[in-house]
C-alpha positions in Angstrom: 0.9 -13.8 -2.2 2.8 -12.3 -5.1 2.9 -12.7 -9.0 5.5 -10.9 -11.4 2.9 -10.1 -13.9 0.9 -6.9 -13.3 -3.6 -6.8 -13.9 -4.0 -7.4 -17.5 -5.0 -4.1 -18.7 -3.9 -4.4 -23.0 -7.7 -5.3 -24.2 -9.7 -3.4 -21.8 -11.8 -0.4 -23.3 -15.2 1.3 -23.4 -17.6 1.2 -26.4 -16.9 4.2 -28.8 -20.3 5.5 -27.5 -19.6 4.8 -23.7 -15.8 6.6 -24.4 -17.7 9.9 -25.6 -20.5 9.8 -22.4 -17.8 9.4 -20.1 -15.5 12.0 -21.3 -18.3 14.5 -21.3 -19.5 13.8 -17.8 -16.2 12.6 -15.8 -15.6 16.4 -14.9 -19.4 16.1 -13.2 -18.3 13.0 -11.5 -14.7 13.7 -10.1 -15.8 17.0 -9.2 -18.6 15.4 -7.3 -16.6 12.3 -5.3 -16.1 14.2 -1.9 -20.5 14.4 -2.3 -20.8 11.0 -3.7 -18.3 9.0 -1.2 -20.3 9.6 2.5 -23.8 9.1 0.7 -21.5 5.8 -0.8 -20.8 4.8 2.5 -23.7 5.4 4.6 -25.8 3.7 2.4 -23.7 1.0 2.0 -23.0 0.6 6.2 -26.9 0.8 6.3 -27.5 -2.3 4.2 -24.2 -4.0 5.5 -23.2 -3.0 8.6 -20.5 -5.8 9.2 -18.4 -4.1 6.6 -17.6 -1.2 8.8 -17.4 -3.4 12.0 -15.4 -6.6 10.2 -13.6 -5.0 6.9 -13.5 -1.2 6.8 -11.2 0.4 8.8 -13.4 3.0 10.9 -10.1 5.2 11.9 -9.8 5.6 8.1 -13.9 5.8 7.6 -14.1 9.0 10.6 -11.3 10.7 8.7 -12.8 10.5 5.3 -10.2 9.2 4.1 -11.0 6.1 2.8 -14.4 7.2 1.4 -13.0 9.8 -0.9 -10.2 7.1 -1.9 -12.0 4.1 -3.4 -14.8 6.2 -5.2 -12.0 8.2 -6.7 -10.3 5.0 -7.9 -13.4 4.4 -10.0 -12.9 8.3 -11.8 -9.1 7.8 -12.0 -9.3 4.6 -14.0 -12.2 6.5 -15.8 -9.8 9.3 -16.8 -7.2 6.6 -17.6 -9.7 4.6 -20.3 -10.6 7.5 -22.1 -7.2 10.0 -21.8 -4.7 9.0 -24.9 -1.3 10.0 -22.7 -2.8 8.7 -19.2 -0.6 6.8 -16.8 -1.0 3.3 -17.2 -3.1 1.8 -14.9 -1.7 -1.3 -14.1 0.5 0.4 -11.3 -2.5 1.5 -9.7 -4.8 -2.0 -9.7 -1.6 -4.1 -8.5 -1.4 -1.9 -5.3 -5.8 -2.0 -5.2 -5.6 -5.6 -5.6 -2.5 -6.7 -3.3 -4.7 -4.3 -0.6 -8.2 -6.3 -1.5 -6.2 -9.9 -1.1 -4.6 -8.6 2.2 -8.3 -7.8 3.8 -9.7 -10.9 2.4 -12.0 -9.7 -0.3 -14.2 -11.7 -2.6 -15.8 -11.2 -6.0 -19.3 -11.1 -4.5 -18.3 -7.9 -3.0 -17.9 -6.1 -6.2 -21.5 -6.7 -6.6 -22.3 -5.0 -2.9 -19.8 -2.0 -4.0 -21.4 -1.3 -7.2 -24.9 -1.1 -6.4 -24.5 1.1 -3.2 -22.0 3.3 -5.2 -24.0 4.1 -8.5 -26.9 4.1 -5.8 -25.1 7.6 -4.6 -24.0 8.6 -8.1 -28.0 9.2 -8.9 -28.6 10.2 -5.4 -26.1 13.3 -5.5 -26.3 14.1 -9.3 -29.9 13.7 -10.0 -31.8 11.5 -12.5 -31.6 14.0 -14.8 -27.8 14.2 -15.0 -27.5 10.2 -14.5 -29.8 9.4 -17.5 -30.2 5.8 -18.6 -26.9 6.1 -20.8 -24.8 8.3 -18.4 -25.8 5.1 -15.7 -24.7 2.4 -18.5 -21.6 4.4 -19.4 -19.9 4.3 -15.9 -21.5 0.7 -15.4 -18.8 -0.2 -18.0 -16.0 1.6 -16.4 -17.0 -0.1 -13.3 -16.9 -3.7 -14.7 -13.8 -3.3 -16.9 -12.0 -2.3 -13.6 -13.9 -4.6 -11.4 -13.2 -7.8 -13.8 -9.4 -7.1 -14.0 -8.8 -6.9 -10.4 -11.2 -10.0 -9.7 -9.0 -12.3 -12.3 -5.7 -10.3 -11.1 -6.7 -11.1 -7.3 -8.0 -14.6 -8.0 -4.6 -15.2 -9.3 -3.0 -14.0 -6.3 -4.6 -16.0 -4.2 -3.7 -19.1 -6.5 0.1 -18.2 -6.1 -0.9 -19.2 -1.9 -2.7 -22.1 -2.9 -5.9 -20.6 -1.1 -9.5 -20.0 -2.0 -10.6 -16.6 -2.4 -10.3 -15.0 1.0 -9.1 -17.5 2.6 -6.5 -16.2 4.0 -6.7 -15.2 7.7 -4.9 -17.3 10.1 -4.1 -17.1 14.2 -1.0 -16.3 15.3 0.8 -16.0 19.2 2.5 -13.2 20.2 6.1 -14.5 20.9 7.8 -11.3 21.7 7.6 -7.5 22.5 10.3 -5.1 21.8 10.7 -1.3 22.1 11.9 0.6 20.0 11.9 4.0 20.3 8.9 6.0 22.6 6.1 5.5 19.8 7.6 2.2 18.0 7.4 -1.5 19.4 8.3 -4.6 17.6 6.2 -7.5 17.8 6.9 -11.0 16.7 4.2 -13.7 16.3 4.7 -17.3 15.9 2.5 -20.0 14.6 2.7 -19.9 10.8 5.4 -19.8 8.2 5.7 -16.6 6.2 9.6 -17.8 5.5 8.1 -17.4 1.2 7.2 -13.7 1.8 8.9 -11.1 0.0 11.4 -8.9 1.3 8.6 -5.5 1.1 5.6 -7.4 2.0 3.0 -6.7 4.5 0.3 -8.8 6.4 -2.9 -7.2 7.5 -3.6 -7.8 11.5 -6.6 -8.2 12.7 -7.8 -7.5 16.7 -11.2 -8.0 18.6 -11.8 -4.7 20.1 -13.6 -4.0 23.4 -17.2 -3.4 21.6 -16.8 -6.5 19.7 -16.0 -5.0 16.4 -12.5 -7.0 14.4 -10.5 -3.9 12.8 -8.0 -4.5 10.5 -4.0 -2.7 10.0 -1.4 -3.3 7.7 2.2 -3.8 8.8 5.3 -4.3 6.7 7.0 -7.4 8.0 10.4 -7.1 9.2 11.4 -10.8 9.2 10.5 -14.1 9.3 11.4 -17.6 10.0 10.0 -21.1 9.2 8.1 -20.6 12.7 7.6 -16.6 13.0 7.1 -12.9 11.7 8.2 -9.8 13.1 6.3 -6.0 12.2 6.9 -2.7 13.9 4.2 -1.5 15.1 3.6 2.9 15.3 1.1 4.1 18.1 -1.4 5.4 15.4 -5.1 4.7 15.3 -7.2 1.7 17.4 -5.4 -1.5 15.9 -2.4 -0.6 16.8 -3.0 1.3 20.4 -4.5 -2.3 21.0 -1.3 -4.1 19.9 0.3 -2.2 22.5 -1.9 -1.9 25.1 -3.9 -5.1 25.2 -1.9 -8.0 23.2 0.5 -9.6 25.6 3.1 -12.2 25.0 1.3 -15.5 24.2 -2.2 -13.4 23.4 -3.6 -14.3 19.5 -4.4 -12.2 17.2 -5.6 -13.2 13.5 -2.8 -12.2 10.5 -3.4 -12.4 6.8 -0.9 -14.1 4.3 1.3 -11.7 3.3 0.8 -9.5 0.2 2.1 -6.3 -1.7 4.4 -5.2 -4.2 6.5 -3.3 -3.0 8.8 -5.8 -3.5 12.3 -5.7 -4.0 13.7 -7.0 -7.3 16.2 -9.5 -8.0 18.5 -7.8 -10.4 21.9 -6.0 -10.7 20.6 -2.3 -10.4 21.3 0.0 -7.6 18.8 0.0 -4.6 17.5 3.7 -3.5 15.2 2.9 -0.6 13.6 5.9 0.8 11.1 6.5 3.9 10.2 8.8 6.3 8.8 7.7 10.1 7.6 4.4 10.2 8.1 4.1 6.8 11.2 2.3 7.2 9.4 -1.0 8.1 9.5 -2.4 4.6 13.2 -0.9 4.2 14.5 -2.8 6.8 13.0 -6.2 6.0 14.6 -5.3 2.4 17.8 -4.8 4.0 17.7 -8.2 6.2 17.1 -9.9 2.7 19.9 -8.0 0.9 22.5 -9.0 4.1 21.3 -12.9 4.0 22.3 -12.5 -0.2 25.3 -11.1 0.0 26.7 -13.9 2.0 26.9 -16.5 -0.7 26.1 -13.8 -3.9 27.0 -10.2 -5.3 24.2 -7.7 -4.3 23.8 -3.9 -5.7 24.8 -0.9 -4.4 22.4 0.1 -1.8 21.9 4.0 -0.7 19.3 4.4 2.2 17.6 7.8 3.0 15.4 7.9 5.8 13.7 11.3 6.9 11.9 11.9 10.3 11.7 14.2 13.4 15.2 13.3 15.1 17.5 10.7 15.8 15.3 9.0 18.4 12.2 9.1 16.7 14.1 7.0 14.0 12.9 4.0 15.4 15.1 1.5 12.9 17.9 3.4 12.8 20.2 1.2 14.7 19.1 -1.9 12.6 19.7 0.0 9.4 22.7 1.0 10.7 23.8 -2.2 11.2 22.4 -4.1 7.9 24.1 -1.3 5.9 27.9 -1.6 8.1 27.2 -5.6 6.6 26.6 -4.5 3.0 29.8 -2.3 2.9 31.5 -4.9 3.9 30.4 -6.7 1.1 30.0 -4.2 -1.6 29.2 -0.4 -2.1 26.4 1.0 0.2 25.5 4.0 2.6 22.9 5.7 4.9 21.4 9.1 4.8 19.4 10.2 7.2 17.5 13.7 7.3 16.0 15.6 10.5 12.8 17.3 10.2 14.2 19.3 14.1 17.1 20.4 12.4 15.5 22.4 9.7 16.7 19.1 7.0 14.6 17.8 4.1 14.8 14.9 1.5 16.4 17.0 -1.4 16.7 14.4 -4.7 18.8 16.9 -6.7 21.4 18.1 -3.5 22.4 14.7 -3.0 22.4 13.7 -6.7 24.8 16.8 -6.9 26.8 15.1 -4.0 27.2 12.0 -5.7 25.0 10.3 -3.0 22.7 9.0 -5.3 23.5 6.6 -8.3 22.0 6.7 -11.8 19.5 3.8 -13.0 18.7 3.1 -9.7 15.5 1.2 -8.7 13.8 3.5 -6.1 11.6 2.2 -3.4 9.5 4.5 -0.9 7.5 4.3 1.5 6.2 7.1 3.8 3.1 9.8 4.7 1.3 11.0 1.9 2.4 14.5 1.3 6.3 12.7 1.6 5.6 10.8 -0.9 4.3 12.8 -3.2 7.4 15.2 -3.0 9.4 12.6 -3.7 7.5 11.3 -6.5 7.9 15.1 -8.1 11.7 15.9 -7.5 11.5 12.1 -9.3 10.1 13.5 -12.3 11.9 17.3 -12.0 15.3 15.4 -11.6 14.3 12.1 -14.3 17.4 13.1 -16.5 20.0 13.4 -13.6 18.3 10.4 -12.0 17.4 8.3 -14.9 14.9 6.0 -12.3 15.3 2.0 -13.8 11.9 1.9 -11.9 10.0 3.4 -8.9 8.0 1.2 -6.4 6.3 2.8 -3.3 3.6 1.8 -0.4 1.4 3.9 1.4 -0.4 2.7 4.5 -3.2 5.2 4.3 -5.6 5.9 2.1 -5.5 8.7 -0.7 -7.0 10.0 -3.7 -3.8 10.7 -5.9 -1.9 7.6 -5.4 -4.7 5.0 -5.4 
């Protein structure tokens, strides 16, 4: 599921006299979310309990993790409607709504969403801060964000030729391969995800023991007209499960694929970036790049991977290998950076080097706190860099890159 447009965003605004209400009180709310997100949840779980057993990842739920992250979507885009030099949110909704199309959500669960959350709001604020206008003003926030990702995911699921939420299917497990001591590859056949793009990621859904269906994402690393292949990090109960319990001809339910971390089809140079497993989605960009540059001209390609050491790199072979086929071809090299050996992802050393091309497209993909280096020696080095454009994923919830 993918469109080249972005959520329209151009016409959306608040009232003049909802604008004022929420810039007075957003400092109340954002410095309230870690309160407001558990009440959020538990109330929400209360009323709907197959949420947390069915759609909500309970790994993510037990760390707080996703709980701080969705209500703090709602006071980001907040402080993006009513701040003049704000990011522009589109960035942030694409990556919301590729996740909600990936899980299967629905417009009716807005509706669920919105009355547990401002439920909370005026259970941990008080009436008297949450007055009839205060409620009204963030009501508006909440629809202006909940309409554009509603239209932006209906469209999504349009570009599958699905209905809404329709997009779970079963799949066999065709083959099991290790990687490294934490890392196993699985390959599942019985659909054809040959349209997804390089980047992409399908959510997999198991049964667990107490009946509950939990829900990962995994970049794919390949497909066919008859297969997909993911890697698969021992990390949480979905994937323990994979590992443990799923056994070559088991099923297991996978969504269409979704996502934009995609890569783009133009001349600039590639700069893909990951640490640990991170290097999923790199890898299934490299396959496609390798399959182009057999019958076209493909940009120069500089990979930097960082992790623990060389055999926790779980793809560095493959990489290896896809980037040997690209020199052949063209301009390309691999960079890789061992936390062991004291080594770090330093933007502005290699740049020095001449490791690292100007108006480059950059794709990452990695933990968190990774990320967000990389996203600040991005804007410290901007100049020296001058970044065509930066695309990332990130597999686990957060609060500063919704």
């Amino acid at each position: 599921m993918y469109i080249s447009t972005q959520p329209q965003t151009t016409d959306i605004a608040l009232t003049p006299e909802n604008e004022e209400i929420v810039k007075a009180t957003l400092p109340i709310v954002g410095g309230a979310i870690e309160d407001i997100a558990p009440v959020f949840y538990r109330t929400m779980f209360g009323k709907h309990p197959e949420l947390i057993s069915d759609l909500f990842n309970r790994g993510n739920q037990r760390s707080g993790e996703q709980q701080k992250a969705l209500a703090a979507s709602i006071a980001t885009f907040a402080s993006m409607l009513v701040t003049p030099d704000a990011p522009d949110p589109r960035d942030m909704l694409s990556r919301i709504g590729h996740k909600h199309v990936s899980l299967g959500i629905t417009e009716a669960q807005y509706q669920i969403v919105h009355d547990n959350l401002f439920a909370a709001i005026v259970e941990v604020l008080g009436e008297d801060v949450v007055t009839p206008e205060v409620a009204a003003a963030w009501d508006e926030v909440y629809w202006l964000m909940a309409k554009v990702l509603i239209d932006f995911e209906r469209n999504l699921y349009r570009s599958a030729d699905v209905a809404d939420g329709d997009v779970f299917r079963t799949v066999t497990l065709q083959e099991k391969k290790q990687l490294s001591d934490n890392v196993v590859e699985f390959t599942f056949s019985g659909v054809d995800f040959s349209d997804a793009l390089p980047g992409q990621y399908v959510s997999v859904g198991v049964q667990l023991p107490d009946g509950a269906r939990q829900l990962r994402q995994y970049s794919i690393v390949g497909t066919t007209a008859e297969s997909f292949t993911i890697a698969v990090q021992r990390d949480g109960e979905v994937s323990s499960f994979l590992m443990d319990e799923v056994e070559i001809d088991g099923k297991v339910q996978a969504t269409l694929p979704a996502g934009d971390l995609v890569l783009q089809e133009d001349d600039a140079p590639a700069v893909l970036v990951s640490q640990g497993i991170g290097s999923t989605p790199m890898t299934g960009m490299l396959a496609a790049l390798v399959a182009r540059s057999a019958s076209s001209a493909v940009p120069a390609v500089t990979v930097i991977h960082a992790d623990a050491t060389p055999d926790s790199y779980a793809q560095r072979d493959i990489t290896d290998s896809h980037v040997v086929g690209l020199a052949d071809k063209g301009e390309a090299r691999h960079i890789a950076r061992y936390r062991d050996n004291g080594e770090s992802v330093d933007l502005k050393a290699l740049a020095e080097e001449g490791l690292i091309p100007q108006g480059a497209r950059w794709y990452l993909c990695g933990g968190s706190n990774f990320l967000q280096n990389q996203r600040d020696q991005l804007a410290e080095n901007a100049d020296a860099l001058a970044p065509k454009g930066i695309h990332f994923e990130l597999f686990s919830p957060n609060d500063w890159l919704i």
